[in-house]
N, C-alpha and C positions, 0 to 999 in steps of 0.2 A: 596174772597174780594167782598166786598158789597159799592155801595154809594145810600147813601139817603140824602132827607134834613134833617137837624136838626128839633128836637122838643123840646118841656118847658123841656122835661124829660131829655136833653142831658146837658143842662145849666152847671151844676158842673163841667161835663167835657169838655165844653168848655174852661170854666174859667180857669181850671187846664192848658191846653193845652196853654191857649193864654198868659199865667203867663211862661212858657214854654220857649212859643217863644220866649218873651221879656225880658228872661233872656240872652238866646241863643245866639239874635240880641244881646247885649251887654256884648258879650266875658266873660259872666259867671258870670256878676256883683250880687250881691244878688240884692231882691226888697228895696228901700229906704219907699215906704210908702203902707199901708194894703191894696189894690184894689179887694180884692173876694167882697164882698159885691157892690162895684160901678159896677165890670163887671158882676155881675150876673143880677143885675137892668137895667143895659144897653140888656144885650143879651135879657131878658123878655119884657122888653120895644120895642123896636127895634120889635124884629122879631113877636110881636102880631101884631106892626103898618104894618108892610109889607115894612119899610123900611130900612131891612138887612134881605138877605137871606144869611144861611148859611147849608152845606153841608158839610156828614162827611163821612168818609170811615172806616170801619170796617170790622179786621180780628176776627173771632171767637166771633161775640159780643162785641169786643173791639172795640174804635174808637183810631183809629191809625193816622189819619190825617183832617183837616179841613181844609174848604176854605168857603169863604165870600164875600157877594159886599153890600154894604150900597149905599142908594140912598138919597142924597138929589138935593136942586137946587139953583143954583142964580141968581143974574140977567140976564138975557139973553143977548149975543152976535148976532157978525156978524155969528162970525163961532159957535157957540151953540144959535141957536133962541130960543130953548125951556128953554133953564139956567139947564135943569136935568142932574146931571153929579152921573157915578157911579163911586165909590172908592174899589177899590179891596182891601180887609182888611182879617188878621185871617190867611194868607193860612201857614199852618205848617204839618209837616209830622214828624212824631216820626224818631231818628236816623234811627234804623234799617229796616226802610222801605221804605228809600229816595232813588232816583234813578233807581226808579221802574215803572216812567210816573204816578204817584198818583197826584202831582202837577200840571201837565199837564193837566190830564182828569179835577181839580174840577177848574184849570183857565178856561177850554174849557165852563165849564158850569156858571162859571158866566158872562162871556163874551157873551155867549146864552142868560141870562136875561137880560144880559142890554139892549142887542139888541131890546128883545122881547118888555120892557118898554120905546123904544124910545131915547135911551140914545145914543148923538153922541159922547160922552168925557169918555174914562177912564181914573182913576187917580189911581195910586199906587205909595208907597215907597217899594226900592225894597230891601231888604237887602242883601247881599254879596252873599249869597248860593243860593238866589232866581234872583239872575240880569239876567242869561243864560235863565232861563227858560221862563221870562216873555221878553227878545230880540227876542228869537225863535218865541211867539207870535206875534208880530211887535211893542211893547213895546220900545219905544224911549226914550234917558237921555233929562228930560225938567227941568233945575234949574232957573226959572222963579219967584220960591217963595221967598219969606221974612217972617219970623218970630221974634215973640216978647214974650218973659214972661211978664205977667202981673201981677201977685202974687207969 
């Protein structure tokens, strides 16, 4: 078992994977609209700018699991003066190799970048399978947000 960061070359499989997850997160529902094309443009986009790193883990050349943190910022706070907050995104792990500390090791590392870029705020959504592991980290329930559809 191998982890490295992602490169332009991993893209397809990311997108596979994270089509994946979000199926997964939603109890198996099919996709309602086309997204390979919007998520390949985002990961290419993104991780040129530097602002998503992501890492993948591979068995045999496969990439079996990813994890991710996208950085952006907002206005600045009492308790965030710099506004840079990183967002833990992407982290998935194919069934048959969950529960093997995979999730673990590539939270461990993006938790290490943020650190490294300054980042006093992470943010994630945590979905069912993933709540234990991101608690274990010191990952706290914050329902603080509101949302709105706009189109």
């Amino acid at each position: 078992m191998q982890m490295r960061p992602a490169d332009m070359d991993d893209i397809p499989t990311l997108v596979a994977l994270r089509k994946q997850q979000l199926i997964d997160e939603d109890g198996g529902l099919q996709p309602i609209a086309e997204i390979d094309r919007h998520l390949a443009e985002y990961f290419a986009s993104a991780m040129a700018d530097g602002s998503l790193v992501v890492w993948v883990t591979e068995v045999d050349s496969e990439i079996i699991a990813t994890g991710a943190v996208c950085f952006y910022a907002l206005p600045p706070t009492f308790l965030n003066p710099t506004g840079r907050v990183a967002y833990i995104t992407s982290m998935y792990t194919k069934n048959e190799y969950r529960c093997r500390g995979i999730a673990t090791e590539l939270l461990g590392m993006a938790i290490c970048e943020a650190k490294a870029r300054g980042c006093r705020v992470l943010r994630l959504h945590a979905s069912e399978n993933g709540r234990s592991i991101y608690q274990k980290a010191g990952f706290i329930d914050s329902d603080g947000y509101m949302a709105m559809k706009i189109g």
